[in-house]
FIKE-53161 format. One record per residue (C-alpha): x, y, z; residue in one letter; residue number from 0. Coordinates in steps of 0.25 Angstrom, whole numbers, plus 5000, padded with zeros to 4 digits. Example, Ala and Ser with C-alpha at 12.3 -4.5 7.8 and 13.67 -1.06 7.14 Angstrom:
# FIKE-53161
+------+------+------+---------+-----+
|    X |    Y |    Z | residuo | num |
+------+------+------+---------+-----+
| 5049 | 4982 | 5031 |       A |   0 |
| 5055 | 4996 | 5029 |       S |   1 |
+------+------+------+---------+-----+
# end
This chain:
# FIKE-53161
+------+------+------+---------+-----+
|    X |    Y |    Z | residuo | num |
+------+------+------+---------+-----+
| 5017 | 5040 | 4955 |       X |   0 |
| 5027 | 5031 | 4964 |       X |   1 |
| 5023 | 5017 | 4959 |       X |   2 |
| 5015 | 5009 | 4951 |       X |   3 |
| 5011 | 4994 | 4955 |       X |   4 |
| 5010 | 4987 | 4941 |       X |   5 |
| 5003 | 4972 | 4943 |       X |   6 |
| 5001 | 4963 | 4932 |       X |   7 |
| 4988 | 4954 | 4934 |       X |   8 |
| 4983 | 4942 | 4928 |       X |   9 |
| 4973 | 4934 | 4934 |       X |  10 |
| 4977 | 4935 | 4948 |       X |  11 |
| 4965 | 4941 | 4952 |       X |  12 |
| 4964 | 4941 | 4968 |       X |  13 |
| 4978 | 4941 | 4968 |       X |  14 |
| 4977 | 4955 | 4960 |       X |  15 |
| 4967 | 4959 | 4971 |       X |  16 |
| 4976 | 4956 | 4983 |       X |  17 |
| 4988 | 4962 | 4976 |       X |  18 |
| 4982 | 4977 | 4972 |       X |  19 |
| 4975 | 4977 | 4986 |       X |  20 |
| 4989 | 4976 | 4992 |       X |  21 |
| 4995 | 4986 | 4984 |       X |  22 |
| 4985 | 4996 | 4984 |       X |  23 |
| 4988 | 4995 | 4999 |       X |  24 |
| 5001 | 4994 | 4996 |       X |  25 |
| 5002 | 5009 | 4988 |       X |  26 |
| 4991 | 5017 | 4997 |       X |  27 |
| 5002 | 5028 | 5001 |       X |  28 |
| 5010 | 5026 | 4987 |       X |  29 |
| 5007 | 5035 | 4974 |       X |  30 |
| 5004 | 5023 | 4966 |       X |  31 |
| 4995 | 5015 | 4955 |       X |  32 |
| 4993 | 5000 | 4954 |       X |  33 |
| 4992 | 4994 | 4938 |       X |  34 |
| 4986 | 4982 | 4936 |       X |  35 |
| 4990 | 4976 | 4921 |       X |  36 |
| 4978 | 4962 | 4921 |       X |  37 |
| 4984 | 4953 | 4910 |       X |  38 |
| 4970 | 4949 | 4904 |       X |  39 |
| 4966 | 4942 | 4917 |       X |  40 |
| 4953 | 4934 | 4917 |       X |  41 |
| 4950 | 4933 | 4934 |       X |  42 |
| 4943 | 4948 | 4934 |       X |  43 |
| 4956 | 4953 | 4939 |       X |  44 |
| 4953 | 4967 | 4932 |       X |  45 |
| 4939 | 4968 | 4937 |       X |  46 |
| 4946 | 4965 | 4950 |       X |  47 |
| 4956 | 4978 | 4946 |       X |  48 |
| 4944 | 4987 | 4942 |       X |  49 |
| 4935 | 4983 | 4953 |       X |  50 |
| 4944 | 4983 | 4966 |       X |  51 |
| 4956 | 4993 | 4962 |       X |  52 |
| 4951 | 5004 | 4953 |       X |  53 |
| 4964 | 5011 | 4954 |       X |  54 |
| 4973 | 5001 | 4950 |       X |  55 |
| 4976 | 5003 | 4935 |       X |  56 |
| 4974 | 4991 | 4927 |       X |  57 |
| 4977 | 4988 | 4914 |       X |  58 |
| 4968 | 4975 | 4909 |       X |  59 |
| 4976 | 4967 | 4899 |       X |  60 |
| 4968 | 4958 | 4887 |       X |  61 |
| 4980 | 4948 | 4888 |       X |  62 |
| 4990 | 4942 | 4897 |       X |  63 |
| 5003 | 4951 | 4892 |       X |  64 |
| 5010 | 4945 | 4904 |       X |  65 |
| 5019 | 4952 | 4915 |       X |  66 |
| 5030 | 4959 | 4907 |       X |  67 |
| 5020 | 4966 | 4897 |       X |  68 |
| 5010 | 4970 | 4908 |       X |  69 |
| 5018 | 4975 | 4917 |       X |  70 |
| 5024 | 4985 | 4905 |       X |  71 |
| 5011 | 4988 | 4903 |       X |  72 |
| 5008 | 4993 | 4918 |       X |  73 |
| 5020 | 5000 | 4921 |       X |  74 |
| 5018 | 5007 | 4908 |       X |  75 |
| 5007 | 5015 | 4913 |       X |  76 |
| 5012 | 5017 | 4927 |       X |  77 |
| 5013 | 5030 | 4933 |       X |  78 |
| 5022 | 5026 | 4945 |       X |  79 |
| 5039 | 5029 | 4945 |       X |  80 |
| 5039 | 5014 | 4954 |       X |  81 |
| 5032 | 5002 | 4946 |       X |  82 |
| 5029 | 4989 | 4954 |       X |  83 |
| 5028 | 4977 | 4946 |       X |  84 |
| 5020 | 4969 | 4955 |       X |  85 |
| 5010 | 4954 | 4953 |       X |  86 |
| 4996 | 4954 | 4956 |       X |  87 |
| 4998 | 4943 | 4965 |       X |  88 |
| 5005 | 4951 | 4975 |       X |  89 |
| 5003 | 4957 | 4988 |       X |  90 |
| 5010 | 4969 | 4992 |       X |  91 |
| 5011 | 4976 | 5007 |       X |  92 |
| 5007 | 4990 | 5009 |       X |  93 |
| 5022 | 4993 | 5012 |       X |  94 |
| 5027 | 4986 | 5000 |       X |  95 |
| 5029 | 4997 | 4989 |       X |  96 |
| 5033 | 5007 | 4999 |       X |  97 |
| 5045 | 5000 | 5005 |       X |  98 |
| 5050 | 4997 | 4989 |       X |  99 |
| 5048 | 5011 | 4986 |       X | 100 |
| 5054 | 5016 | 4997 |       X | 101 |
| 5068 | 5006 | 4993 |       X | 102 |
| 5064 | 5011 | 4978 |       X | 103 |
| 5068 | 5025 | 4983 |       X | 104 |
| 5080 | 5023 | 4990 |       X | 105 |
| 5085 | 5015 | 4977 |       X | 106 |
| 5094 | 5025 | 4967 |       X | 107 |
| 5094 | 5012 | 4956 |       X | 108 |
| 5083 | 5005 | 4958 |       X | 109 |
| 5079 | 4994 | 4949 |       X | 110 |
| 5067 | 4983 | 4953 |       X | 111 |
| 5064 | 4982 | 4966 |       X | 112 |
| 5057 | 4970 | 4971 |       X | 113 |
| 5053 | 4964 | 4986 |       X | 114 |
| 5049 | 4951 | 4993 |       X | 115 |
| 5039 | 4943 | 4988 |       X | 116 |
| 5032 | 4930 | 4994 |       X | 117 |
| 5024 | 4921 | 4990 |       X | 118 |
| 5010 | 4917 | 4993 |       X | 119 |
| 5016 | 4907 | 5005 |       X | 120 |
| 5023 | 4917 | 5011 |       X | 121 |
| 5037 | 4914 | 5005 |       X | 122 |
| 5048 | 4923 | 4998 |       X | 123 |
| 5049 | 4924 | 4982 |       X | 124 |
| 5064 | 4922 | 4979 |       X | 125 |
| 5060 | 4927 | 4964 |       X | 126 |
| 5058 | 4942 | 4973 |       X | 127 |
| 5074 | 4943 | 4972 |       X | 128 |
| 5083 | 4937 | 4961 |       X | 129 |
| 5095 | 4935 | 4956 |       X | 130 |
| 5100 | 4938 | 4941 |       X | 131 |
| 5093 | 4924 | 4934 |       X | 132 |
| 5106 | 4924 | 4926 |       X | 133 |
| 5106 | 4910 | 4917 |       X | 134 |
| 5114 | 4902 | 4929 |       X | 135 |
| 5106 | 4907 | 4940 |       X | 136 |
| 5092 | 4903 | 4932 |       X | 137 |
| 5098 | 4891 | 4928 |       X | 138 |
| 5101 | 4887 | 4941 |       X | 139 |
| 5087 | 4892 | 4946 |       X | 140 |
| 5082 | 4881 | 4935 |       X | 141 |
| 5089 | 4871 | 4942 |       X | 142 |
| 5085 | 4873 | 4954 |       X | 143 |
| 5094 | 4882 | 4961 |       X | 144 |
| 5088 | 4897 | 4964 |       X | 145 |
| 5100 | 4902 | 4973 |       X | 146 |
| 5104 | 4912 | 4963 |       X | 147 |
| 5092 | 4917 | 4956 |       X | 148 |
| 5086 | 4920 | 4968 |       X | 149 |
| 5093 | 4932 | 4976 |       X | 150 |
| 5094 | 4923 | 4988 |       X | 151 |
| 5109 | 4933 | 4991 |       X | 152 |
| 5094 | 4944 | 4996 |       X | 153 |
| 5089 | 4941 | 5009 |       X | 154 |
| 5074 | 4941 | 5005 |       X | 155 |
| 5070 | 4952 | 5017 |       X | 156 |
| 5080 | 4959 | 5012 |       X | 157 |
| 5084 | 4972 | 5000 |       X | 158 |
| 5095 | 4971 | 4989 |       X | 159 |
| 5097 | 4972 | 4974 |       X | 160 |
| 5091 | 4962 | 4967 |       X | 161 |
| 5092 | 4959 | 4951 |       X | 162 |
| 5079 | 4950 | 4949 |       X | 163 |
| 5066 | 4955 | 4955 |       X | 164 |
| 5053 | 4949 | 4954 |       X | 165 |
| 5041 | 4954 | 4944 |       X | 166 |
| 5029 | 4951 | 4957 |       X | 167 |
| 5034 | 4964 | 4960 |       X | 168 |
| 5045 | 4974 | 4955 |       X | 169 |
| 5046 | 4988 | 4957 |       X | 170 |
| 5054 | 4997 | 4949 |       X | 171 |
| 5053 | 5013 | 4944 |       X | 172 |
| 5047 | 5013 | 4932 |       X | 173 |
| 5057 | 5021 | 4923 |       X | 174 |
| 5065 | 5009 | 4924 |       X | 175 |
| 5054 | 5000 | 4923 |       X | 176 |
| 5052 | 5007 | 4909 |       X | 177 |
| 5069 | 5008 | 4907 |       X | 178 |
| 5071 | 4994 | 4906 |       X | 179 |
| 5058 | 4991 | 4898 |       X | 180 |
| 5049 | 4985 | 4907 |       X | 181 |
| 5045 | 4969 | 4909 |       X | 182 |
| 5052 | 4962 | 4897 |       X | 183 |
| 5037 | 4957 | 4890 |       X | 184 |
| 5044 | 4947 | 4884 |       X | 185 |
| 5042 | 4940 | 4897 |       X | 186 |
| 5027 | 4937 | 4895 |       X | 187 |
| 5027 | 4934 | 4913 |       X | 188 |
| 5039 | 4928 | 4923 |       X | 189 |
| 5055 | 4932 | 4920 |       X | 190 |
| 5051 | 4947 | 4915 |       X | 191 |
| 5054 | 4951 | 4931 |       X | 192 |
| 5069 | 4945 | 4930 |       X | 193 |
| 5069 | 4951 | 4917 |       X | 194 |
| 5066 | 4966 | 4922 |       X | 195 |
| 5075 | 4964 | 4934 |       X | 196 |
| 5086 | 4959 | 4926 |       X | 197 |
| 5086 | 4971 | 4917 |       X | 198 |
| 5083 | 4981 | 4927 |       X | 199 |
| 5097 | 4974 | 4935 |       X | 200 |
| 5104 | 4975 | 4921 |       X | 201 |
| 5103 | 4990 | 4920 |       X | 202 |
| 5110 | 4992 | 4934 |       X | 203 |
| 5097 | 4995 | 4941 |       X | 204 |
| 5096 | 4990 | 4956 |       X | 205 |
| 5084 | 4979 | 4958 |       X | 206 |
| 5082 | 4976 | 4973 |       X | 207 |
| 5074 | 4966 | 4981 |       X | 208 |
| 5068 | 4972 | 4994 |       X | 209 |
| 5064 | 4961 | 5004 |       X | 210 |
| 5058 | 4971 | 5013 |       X | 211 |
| 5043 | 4970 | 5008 |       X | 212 |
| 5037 | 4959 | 5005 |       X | 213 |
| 5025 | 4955 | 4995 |       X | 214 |
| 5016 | 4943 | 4992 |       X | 215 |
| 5017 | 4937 | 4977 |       X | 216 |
| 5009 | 4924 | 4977 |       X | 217 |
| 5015 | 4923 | 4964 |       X | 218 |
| 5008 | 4909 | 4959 |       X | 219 |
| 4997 | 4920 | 4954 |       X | 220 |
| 5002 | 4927 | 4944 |       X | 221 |
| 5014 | 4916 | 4941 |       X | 222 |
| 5006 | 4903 | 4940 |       X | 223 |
| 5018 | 4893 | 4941 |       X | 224 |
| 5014 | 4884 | 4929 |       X | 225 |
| 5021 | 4878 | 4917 |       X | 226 |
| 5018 | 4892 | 4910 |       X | 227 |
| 5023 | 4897 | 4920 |       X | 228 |
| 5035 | 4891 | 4919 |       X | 229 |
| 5034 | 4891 | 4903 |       X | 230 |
| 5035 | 4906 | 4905 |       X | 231 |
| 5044 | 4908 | 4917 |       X | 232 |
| 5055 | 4899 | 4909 |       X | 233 |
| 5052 | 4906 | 4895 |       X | 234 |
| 5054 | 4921 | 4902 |       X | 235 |
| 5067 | 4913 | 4909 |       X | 236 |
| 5072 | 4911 | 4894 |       X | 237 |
| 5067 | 4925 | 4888 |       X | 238 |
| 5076 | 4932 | 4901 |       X | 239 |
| 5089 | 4925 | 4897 |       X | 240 |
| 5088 | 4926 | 4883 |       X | 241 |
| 5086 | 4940 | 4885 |       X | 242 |
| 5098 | 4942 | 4895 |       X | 243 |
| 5107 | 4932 | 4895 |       X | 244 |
| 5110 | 4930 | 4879 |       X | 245 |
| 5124 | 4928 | 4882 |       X | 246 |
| 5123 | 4916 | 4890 |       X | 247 |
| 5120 | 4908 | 4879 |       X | 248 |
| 5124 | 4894 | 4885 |       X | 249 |
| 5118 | 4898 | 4898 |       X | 250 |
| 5105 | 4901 | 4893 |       X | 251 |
| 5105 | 4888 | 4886 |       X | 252 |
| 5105 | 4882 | 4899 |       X | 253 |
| 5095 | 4891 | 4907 |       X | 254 |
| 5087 | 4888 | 4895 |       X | 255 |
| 5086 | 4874 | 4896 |       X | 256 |
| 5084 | 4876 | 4910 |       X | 257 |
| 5072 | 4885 | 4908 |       X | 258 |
| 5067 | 4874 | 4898 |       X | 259 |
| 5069 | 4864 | 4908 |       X | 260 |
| 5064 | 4868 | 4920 |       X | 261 |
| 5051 | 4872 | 4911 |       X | 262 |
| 5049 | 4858 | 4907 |       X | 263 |
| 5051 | 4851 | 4922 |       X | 264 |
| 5044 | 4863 | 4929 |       X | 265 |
| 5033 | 4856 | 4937 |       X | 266 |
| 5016 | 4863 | 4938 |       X | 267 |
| 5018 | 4867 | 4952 |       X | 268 |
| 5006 | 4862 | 4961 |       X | 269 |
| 4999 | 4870 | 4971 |       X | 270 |
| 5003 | 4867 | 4985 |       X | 271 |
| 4992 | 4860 | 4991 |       X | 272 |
| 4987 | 4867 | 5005 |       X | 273 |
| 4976 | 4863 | 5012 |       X | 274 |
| 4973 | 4873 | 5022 |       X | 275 |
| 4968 | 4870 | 5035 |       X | 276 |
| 4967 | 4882 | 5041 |       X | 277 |
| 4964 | 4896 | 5038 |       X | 278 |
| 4969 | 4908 | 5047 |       X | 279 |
| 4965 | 4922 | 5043 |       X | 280 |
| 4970 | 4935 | 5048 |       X | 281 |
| 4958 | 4945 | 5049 |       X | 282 |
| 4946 | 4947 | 5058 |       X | 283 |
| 4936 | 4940 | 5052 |       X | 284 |
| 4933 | 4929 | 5040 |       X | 285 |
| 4927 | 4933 | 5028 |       X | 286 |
| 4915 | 4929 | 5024 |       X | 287 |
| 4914 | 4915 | 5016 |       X | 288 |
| 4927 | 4913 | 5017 |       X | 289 |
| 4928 | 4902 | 5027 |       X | 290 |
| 4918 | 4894 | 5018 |       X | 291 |
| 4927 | 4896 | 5004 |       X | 292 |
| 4939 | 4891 | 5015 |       X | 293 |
| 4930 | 4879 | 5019 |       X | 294 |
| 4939 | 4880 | 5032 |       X | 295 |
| 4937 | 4891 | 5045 |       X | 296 |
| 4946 | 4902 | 5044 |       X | 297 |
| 4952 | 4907 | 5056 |       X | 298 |
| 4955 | 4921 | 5061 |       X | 299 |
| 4967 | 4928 | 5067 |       X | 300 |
| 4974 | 4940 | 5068 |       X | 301 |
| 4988 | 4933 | 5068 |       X | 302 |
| 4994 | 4920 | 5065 |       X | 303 |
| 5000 | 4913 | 5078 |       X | 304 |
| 5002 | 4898 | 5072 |       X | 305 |
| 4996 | 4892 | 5061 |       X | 306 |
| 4990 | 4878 | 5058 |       X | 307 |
| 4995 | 4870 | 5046 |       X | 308 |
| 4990 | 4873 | 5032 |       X | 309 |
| 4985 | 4885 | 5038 |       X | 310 |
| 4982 | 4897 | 5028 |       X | 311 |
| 4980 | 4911 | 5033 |       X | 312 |
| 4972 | 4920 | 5026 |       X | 313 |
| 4977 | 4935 | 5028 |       X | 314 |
| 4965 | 4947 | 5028 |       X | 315 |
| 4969 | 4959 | 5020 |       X | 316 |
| 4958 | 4966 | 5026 |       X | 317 |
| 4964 | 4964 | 5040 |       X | 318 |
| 4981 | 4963 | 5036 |       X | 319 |
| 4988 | 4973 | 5027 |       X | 320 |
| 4996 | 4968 | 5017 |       X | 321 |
| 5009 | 4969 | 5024 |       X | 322 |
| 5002 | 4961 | 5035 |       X | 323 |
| 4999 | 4952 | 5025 |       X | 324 |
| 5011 | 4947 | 5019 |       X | 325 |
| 5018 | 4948 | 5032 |       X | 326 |
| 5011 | 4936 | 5034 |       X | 327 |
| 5016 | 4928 | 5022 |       X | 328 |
| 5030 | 4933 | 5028 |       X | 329 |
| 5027 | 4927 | 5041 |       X | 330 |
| 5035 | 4914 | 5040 |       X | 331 |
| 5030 | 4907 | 5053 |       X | 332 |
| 5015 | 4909 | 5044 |       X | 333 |
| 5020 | 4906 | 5030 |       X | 334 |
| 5024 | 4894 | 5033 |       X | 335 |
| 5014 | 4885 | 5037 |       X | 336 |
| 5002 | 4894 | 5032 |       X | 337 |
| 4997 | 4898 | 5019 |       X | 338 |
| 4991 | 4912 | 5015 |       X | 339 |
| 4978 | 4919 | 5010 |       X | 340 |
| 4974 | 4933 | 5009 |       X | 341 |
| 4961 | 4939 | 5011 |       X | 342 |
| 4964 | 4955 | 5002 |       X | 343 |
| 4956 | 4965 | 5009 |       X | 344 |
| 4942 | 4967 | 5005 |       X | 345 |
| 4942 | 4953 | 4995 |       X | 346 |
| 4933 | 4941 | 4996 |       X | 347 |
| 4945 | 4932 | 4993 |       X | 348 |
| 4960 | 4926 | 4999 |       X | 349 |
| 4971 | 4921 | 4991 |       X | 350 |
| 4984 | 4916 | 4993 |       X | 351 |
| 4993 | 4907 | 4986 |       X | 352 |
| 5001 | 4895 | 4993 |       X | 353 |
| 5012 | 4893 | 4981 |       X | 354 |
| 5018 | 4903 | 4973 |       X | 355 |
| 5019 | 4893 | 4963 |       X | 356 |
| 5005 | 4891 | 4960 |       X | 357 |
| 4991 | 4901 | 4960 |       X | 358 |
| 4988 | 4906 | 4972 |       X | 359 |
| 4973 | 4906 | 4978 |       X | 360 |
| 4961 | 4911 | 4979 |       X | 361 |
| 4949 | 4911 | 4987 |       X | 362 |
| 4937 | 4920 | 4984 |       X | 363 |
| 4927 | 4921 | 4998 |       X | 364 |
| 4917 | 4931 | 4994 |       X | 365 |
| 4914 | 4937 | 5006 |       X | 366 |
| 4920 | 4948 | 5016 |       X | 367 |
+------+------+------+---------+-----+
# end
């Protein structure tokens, strides 16, 4: 077998929906399997599994074990030479795995490869490519300044080696997957990806960036920016230079207090408020009940010639394919004054997510 998406899922339902429609669109010409590892969630994520994806292999979980532990656990059982880490709130095109494969083959020391992910707004994630968080650099980053932890030297659009990928999706074979140990599980959720990279860079293998297909992480889903998210994200901050950096004892003092620090003045992000005064949807025709939920008209159209303000424009996945579909979160001339919802193919519900800081939304219609 080629490859073997691995998706660690908690609670993110409709997210999870969206994401495995895209991938099983994504893998049609691709000798594959798809794992879903559900950490104990509540939302009936795994009667979703059972219900609208037979195929896909799930493994149920009686507790949250977190990201490191639960992705060991998938890849353990996975048949294919290629693993994909990738998070349930994710939308891949139907072209995605096929371009990275492709690159895969034509690298003789390959390490982790990862591509360009957006945000729920349309925007680009910088955490997709990253330099080395070396104490300095973080420090710095704590402080407010991100020119060097960020590989801001790579042209986002464009391919080169990369040290630091991001966990919403890496791709790797999975005999060094299993060389290097896996996911540290130390790391109960957030740093385990630097970690991974970071070890993977230290053996001499190459880890590269490929800007050249693009995928949706809405990201406020499966890392809700609260204080345990920052609890956590600082804490697994800590476990990575203690680990790595010993020797930098009086360095690590000070990215320490920093961590510290920045934990204590870190402010509850608020959700953006967006009141939206028009809605635009791509597709032939309005589903049923949907207007009513929206409380607003929504208005057909086959393309998007110039938009109203606090416009948000609700993409069809039973009229655009996935590619269609992020290529308009990419449109700039869009993103920028218009928010986004999508309707996945055969669903009774949109979602979309206006902060990659915060939960994204959902909308539940029940009706086609």
């Amino acid at each position: 077998m080629k490859l073997s998406i691995v998706i660690v899922n908690y609670n993110v339902r409709y997210f999870l929906e969206l994401c495995l429609k895209s991938v099983i669109a994504a893998t049609k010409t691709i000798d594959s399997e798809i794992i879903v590892v559900d950490n104990a969630s509540s939302d009936g994520s795994c009667d979703m599994v059972k219900s609208l994806f037979p195929e896909v292999i799930l493994l149920e979980g009686d507790i949250n074990d977190g990201f490191s532990k639960a992705n060991n656990k998938g890849v353990k059982i996975a048949k294919g030479k290629i693993i994909c880490i990738l998070n349930p709130d994710t939308v891949v095109a139907e072209d995605t795995f096929t371009i990275l494969l492709n690159f895969a083959k034509l690298q003789s020391n390959l390490g982790i490869l990862g591509c360009r992910l957006i945000d729920g707004c349309g925007q680009f994630l910088p955490e997709s490519k990253r330099n080395v968080p070396t104490p300095r650099v973080a420090f710095q980053k704590m402080i407010g300044n991100s020119k060097y932890y960020y590989a801001n030297q790579v042209d986002q659009l464009n391919i080169a080696k990369t040290p630091i990928l991001v966990g919403a999706f890496m791709m790797m074979k999975k005999e060094l997957f299993d060389l290097v140990g896996g996911f540290d599980e130390d790391y109960f959720m957030y740093g385990e990806d630097i970690d991974l990279s970071y070890r993977v860079h230290q053996l001499g293998y190459d880890n590269f960036y490929n800007g050249t297909t693009t995928v949706i992480h809405f990201k406020g889903e499966s890392t809700l920016r609260d204080k345990n998210y920052a609890k956590r994200f600082y804490g697994a901050m800590e476990l990575f230079y203690k680990k790595h950096f010993k020797s930098n004892y009086l360095i690590n003092v000070f990215v320490l207090l920093g961590v510290k620090f920045a934990y204590l003045f870190r402010q509850n992000p608020k959700e953006p408020i967006v009141q939206v005064e028009n809605y635009l949807m791509i597709s032939n025709q309005v589903p049923l009940n949907l207007e009513k939920v929206l409380k607003r008209p929504v208005h057909l159209c086959k393309t998007i010639d110039a938009l109203k303000t606090n416009t948000e424009v609700i993409l069809d996945g039973n009229m655009l394919d996935y590619k269609s579909i992020i290529a308009h979160y990419n449109d700039e001339e869009i993103n920028k004054s218009a928010r986004f919802k999508i309707l996945p193919k055969n669903s009774n519900f949109i979602l979309g997510s206006n902060s990659s800081k915060t939960r994204g939304d959902v909308i539940i219609f029940n009706g086609k």
